[in-house]
KOLDO-80707 format. One line per 3 residues: for each residue x, y, z of C-alpha. Coordinates in steps of 0.001 Angstrom, whole numbers. Each point is the difference from the previous one (the first is absolute). Layout:
% residues N
X Y Z | ...
//
This chain:
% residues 345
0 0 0 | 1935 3189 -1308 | -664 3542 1924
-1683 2733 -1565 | 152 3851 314 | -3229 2138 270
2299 2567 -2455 | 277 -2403 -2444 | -2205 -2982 -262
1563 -3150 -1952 | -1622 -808 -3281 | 274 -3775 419
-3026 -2344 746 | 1022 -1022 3540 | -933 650 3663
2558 2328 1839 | 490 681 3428 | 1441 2914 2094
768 212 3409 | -681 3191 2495 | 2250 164 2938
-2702 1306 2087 | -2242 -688 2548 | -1761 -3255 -638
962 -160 -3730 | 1626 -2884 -620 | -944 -4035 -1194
1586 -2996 1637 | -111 -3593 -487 | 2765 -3021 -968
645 -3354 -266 | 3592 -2347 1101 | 2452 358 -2957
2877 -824 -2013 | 3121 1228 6 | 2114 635 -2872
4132 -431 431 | 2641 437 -2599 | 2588 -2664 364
3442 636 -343 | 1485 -4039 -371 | -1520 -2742 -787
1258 -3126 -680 | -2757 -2751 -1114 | -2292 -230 -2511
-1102 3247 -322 | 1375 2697 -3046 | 517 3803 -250
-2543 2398 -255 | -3177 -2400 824 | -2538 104 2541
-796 -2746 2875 | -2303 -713 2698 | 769 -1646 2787
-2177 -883 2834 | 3108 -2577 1563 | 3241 -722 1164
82 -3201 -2162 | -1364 2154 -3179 | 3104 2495 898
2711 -2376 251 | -826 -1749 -3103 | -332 3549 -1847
2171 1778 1413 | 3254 -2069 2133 | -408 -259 4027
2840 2732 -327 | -1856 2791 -1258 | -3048 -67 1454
63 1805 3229 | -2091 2802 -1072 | -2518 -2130 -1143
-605 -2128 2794 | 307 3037 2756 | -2890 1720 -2236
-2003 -3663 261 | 841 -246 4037 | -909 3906 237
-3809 -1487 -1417 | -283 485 -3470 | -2174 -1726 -2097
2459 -536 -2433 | 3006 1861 -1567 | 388 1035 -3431
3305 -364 -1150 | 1450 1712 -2676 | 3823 -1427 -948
2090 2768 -723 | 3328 -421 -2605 | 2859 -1639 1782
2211 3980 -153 | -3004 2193 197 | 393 3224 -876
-2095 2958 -110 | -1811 -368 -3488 | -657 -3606 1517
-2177 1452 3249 | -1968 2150 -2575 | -684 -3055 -2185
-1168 -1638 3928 | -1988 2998 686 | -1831 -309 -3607
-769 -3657 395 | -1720 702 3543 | -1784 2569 -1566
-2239 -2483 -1425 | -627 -2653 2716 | -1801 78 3379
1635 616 3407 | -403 1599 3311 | 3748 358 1143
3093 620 -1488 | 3386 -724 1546 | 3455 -463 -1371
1877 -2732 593 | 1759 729 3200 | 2066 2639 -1982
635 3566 595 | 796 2359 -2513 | -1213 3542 438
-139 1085 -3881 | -2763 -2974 -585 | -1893 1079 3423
-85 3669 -1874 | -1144 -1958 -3311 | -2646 -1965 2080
-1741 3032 1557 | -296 1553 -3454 | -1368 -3432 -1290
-2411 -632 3126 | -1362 4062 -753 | -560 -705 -4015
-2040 -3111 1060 | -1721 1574 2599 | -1387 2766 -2541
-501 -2975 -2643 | -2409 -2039 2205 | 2446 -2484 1166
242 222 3959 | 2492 -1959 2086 | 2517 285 2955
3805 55 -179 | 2350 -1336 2870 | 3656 1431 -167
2720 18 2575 | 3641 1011 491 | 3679 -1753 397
1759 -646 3889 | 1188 3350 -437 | -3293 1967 59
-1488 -2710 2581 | 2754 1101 2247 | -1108 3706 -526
-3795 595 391 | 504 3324 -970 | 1465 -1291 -3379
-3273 -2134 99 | -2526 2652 363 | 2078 1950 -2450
-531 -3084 -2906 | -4294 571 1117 | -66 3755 -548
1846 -327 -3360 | -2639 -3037 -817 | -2957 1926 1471
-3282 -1418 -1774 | -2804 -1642 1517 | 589 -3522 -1896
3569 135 1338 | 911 -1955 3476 | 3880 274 1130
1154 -2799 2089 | 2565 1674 2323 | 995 -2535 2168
2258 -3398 -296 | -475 -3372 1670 | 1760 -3130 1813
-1247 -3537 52 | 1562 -3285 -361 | 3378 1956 234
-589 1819 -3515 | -70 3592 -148 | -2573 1532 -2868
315 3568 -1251 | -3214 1675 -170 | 272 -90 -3378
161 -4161 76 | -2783 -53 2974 | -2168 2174 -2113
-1476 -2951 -1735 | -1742 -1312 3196 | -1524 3906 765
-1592 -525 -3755 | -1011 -3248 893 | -1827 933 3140
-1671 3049 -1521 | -1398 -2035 -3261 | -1316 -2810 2444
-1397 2601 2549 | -3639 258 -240 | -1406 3739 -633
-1629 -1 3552 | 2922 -334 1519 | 3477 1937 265
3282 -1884 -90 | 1310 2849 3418 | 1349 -2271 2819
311 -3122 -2470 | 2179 -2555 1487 | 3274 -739 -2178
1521 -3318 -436 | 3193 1660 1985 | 2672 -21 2481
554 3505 352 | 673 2952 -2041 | 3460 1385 -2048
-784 3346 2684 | -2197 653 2355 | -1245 3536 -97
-564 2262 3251 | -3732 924 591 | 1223 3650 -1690
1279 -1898 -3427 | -3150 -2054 60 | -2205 3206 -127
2320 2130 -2000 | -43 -3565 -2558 | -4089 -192 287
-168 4016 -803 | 2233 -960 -2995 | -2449 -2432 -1841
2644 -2931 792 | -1079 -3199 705 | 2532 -1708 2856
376 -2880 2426 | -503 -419 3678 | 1290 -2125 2327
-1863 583 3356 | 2146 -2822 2066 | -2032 -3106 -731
-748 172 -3669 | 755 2358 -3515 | -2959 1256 -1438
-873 2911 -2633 | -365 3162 1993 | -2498 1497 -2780
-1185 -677 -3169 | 593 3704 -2230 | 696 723 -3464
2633 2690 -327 | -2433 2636 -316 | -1516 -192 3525
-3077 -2082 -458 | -931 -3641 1362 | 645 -2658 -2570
-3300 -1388 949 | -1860 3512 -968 | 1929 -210 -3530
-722 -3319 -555 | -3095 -417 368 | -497 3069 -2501
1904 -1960 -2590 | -1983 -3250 766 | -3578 1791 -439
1529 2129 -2810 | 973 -3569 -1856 | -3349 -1665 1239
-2652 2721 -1546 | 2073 287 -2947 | -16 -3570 -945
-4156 81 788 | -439 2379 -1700 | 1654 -781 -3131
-1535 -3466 -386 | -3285 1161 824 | -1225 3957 -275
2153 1493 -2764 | -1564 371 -3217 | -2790 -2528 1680
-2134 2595 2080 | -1718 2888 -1296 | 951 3434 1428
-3196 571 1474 | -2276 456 3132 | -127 -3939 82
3630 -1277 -779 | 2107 2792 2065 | -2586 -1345 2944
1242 -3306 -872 | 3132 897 -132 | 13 2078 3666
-1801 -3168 1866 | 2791 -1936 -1387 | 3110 1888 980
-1439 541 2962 | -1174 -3754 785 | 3780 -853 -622
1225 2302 2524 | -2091 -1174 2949 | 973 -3463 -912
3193 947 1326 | -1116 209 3544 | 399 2233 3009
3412 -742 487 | 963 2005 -3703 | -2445 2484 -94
-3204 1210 994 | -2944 2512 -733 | 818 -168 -3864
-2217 2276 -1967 | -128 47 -3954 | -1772 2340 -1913
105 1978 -3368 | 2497 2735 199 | -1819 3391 569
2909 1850 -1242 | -188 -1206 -3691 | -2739 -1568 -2125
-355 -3855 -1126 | -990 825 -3841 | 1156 -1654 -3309
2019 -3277 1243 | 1221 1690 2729 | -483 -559 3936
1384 1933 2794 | -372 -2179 3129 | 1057 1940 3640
975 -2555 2525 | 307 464 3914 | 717 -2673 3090
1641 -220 3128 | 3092 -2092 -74 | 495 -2060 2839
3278 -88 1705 | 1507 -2799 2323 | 1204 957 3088
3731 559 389 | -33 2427 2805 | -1588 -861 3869
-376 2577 2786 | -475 -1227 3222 | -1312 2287 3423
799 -2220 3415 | -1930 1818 2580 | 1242 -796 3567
//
């Protein structure tokens, strides 16, 4: 579903959406996803420059070599419902990403990550391709992260999520220990995409428990905030376990709020297409038809996405020729992630 500007309406059959950053203005909805990974080595059956899903360790090793498939299976273990792989040349270089970037263009996904790499020119090259999609219709997060260097510095860290500010974007900050290995938070970044595709849109993946030891760094209570005010997404370990301290995109926002606009974005373009466009007529009748149905899909999502969600014929402009104006309002629901507590005694 492409955006649209009151200034200058698109000429294309098609149903376009905009969204108001203002009180009450805004759609939400989702469903558990896939995330998409381009691999760096391979070393089975699979060749350069193709497309694979895997829903399996077993399908990965056989693809892919038990080697080179750490990204894969943290993304799997974070809860994805599968991972679309994309293999990329065995010396990639740049005209090689934009070929990857093309070819993703035209398939499904909810997440993108890299494969446990860091490189800051691509990360620039990414938020310019995540902002053309966005304004094409094509809505999906992207997980990035940073070398030991910058995991050692969170102010290097918060510096990587202003220059990536964008509400698709999420910046792992933080590193982590198990088993004895040490992962960047470029290389754990995989598992944060994999917990946000398999995290339903009523909940928020804040205070997620991690499959950790500890953290690269543990940040003082004054690095945690200044990290949270930066849009950067870090670890915690609180003495007994790691967990996510909170779930933002680089711009501020709660993944869960962003998400679930991309997810009802997605859903009531795909209805829409296979069943009102160029199928209803623009009248009294079929933009009634069209209202109960938007907004029968958005209570469906239940109290714990949204609630009070009103749909009605935009007073602001009319629904003539083949063209409807639909205004939108809700309440989103948020989960808690803050509790205050009075002990009288």
């Amino acid at each position: 579903m492409a955006t649209w500007d009151p200034s200058n309406l698109p000429t294309r059959p098609g149903i376009y959406m905009r969204f108001v950053r203002a009180a009450a203005a805004q759609i939400s909805g989702g469903t558990l996803g896939t995330v998409a990974i381009p691999l760096l080595t391979y070393a089975g059956t699979a060749v350069e420059k193709s497309f694979y899903t895997v829903e399996s360790e077993a399908a990965a090793v056989e693809l892919f070599g038990s080697a080179n498939i750490q990204s894969v299976l943290l993304a799997l273990a974070g809860g994805a419902k599968d991972v679309l792989v994309y293999t990329m040349p065995d010396t990639a270089v740049a005209d090689d990403y934009v070929d990857m970037r093309e070819a993703l263009d035209a398939r499904p996904f909810n997440v993108f990550v890299f494969d446990g790499e860091f490189d800051a020119t691509q990360q620039a090259a990414t938020k310019t391709w995540v902002a053309r999609n966005r304004d094409e219709g094509k809505h999906f997060i992207v997980v990035i992260g940073g070398d030991a260097a910058s995991d050692a510095d969170p102010a290097l860290g918060n510096a990587r999520s202003t220059l990536n500010e964008d509400d698709y974007i999420v910046n792992v900050i933080s590193g982590g220990i198990v088993g004895g290995v040490t992962y960047t938070s470029a290389e754990y970044a995989p598992y944060v995409a994999g917990d946000i595709a398999g995290t339903p849109i009523s909940e928020s993946i804040t205070y997620d428990q991690l499959p950790l030891e500890d953290v690269t760094k543990r940040l003082t209570n004054s690095q945690t905030v200044a990290a949270l005010a930066a849009g950067s997404l870090l670890f915690t370990n609180d003495g007994a376990k790691v967990k996510i301290e909170q779930g933002l995109v680089t711009s501020g926002l709660k993944i869960k709020s962003i998400r679930t606009q991309q997810a009802v974005t997605n859903d009531i373009s795909r209805t829409a297409t296979d069943s009102y466009i160029g199928k209803l007529p623009n009248n009294a009748d079929g933009q009634a038809t069209l209202m109960v149905a938007v907004k029968a899909y958005l209570e469906s999502l239940g109290a714990a996405v949204l609630t009070n969600p009103v749909v009605m014929l935009d007073p602001q402009r009319p629904s003539v020729g083949d063209s409807v104006f639909l205004a939108v309002s809700y309440m989103e629901t948020d989960t808690m992630e803050r509790i205050f507590i009075t002990v009288n005694i």
